[in-house]
DRENBALUM-830094 format. One record per residue: x, y negated, z of N, C-alpha, C in turn. Coordinates in pm, whole numbers, padded with zeros to 5 digits, always signed. Atoms other than C-alpha are relative to their C-alpha. Layout:
REM DRENBALUM-830094
XYZXYZXYZ
...
//
This chain:
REM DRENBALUM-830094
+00058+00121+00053+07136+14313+01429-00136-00018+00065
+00125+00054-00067+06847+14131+01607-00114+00000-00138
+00143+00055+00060+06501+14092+01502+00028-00133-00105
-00010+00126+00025+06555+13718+01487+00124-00005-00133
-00157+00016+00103+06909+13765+01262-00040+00051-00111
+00050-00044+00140+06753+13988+00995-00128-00060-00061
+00121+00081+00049+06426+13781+00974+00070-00113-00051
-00061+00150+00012+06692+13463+00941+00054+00050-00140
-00029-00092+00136+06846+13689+00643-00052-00007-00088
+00158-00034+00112+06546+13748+00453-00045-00119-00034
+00056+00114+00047+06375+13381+00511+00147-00083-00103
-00083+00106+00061+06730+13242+00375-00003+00080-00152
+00000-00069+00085+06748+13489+00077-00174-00013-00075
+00129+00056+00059+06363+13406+00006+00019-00135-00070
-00019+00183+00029+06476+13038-00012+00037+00017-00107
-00088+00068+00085+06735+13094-00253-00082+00070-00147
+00093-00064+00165+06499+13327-00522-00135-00105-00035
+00102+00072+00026+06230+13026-00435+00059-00092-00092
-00135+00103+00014+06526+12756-00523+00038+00029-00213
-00039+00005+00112+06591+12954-00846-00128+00005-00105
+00122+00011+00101+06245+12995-00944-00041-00127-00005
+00095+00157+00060+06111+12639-00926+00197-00048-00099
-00086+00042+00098+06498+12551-01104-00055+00052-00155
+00038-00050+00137+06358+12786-01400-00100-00074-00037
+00100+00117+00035+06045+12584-01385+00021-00103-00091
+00000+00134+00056+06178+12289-01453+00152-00018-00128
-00036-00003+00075+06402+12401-01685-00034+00043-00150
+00163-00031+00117+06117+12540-01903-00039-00057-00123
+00027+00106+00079+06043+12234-02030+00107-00078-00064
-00098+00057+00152+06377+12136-02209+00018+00072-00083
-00002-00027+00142+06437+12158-02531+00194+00073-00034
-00203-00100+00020+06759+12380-02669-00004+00103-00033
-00053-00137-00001+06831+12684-02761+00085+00089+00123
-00094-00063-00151+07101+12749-02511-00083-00011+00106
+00098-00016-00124+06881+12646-02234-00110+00125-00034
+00072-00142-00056+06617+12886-02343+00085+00177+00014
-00083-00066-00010+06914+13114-02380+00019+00082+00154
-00032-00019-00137+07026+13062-02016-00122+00060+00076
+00105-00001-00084+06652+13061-01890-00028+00192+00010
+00036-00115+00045+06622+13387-02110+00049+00141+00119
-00100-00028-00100+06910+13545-01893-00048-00016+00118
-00002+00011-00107+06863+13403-01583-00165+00088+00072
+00105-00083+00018+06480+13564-01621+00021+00179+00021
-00012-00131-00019+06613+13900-01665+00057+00045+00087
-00088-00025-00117+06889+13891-01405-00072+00013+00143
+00119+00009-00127+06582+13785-01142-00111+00085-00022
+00115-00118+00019+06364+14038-01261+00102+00143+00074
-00091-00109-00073+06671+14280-01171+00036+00025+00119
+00004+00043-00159+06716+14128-00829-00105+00038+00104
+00166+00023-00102+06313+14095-00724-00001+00148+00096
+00058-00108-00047+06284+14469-00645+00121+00048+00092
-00047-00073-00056+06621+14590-00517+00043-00163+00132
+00023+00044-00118+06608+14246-00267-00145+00056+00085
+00087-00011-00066+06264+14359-00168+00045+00139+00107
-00033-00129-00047+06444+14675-00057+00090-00018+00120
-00086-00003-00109+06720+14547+00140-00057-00122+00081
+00067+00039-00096+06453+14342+00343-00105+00070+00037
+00121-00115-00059+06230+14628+00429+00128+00122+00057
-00165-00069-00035+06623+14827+00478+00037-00138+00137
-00024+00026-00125+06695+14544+00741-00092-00036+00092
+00107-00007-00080+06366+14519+00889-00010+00105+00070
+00002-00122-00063+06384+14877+00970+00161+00026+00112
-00166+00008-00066+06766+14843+01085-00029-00104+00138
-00032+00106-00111+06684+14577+01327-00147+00025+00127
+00111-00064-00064+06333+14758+01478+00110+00127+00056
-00039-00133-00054+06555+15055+01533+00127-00015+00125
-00107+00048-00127+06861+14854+01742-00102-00038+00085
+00077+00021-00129+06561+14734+01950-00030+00041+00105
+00060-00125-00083+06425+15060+02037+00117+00043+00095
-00114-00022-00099+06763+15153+02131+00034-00084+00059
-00026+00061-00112+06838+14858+02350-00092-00032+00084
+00141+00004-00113+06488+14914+02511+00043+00099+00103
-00053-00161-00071+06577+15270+02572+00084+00020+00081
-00139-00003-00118+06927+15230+02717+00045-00144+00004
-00085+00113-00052+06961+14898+02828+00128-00033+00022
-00105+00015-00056+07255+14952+02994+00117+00027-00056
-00129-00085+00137+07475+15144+02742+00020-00108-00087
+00004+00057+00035+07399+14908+02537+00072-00139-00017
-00101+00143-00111+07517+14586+02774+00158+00064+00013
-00124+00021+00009+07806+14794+02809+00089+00018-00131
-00044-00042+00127+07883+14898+02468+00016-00145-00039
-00119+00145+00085+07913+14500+02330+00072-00038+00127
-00102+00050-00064+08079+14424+02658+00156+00031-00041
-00176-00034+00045+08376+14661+02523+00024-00026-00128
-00060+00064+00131+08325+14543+02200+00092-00143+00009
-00040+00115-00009+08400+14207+02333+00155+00013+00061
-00192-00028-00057+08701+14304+02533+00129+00010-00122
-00102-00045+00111+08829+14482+02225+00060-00101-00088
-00037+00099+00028+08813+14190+02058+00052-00090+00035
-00074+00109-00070+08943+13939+02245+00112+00016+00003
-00128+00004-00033+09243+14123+02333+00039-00029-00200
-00079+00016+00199+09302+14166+01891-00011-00143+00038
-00048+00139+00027+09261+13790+01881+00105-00033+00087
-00134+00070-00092+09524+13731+02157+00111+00074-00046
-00126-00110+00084+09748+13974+01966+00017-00108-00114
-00034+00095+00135+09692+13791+01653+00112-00133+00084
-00045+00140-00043+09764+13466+01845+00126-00012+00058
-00122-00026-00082+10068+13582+02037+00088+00052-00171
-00052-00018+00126+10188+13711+01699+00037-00070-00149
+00024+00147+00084+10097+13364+01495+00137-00083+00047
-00080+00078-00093+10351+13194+01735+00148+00010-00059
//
């Protein structure tokens, strides 16, 4: 996983805990029982979330610094290692596809 792919991860997964916090916001202010019910809930469930997302974006921050190093290190292994991933794959999809038929 790239730099760029696990930073894209994280900012989209930021979005969606921003997304649910301004929704709680503005759900704050109605009136209900059930709503403060839901809010009550949805409060505790994001309190349960906050810490073990903070984990698996400091877990793929470190995951995606460490494929770096190694495609600094061995360039070339590297280039060829997804080249045969790609092969590998390609031929399975032409299997599938010959097998779809």
């Amino acid at each position: 996983m790239t730099n760029i792919g696990a930073e894209k991860i994280v900012t989209n997964l930021k979005g969606v805990v921003q997304e649910a916090e301004d929704l709680l916001i503005a759900t704050a202010e109605m009136a209900g029982e059930k709503v403060h019910d839901i809010t009550d809930r949805f409060k505790s469930s994001y309190e349960s979330v906050k810490v073990p997302m903070k984990n698996f974006e400091n877990q793929l921050i470190d995951w995606a610094k460490s494929a770096d190093r190694l495609v600094r290190r061995y360039p070339y292994q590297a280039a060829g290692t997804a080249f045969g991933i790609g092969i590998v794959l390609s031929v399975l999809g032409i299997m599938k596809m010959r097998r779809n038929k």
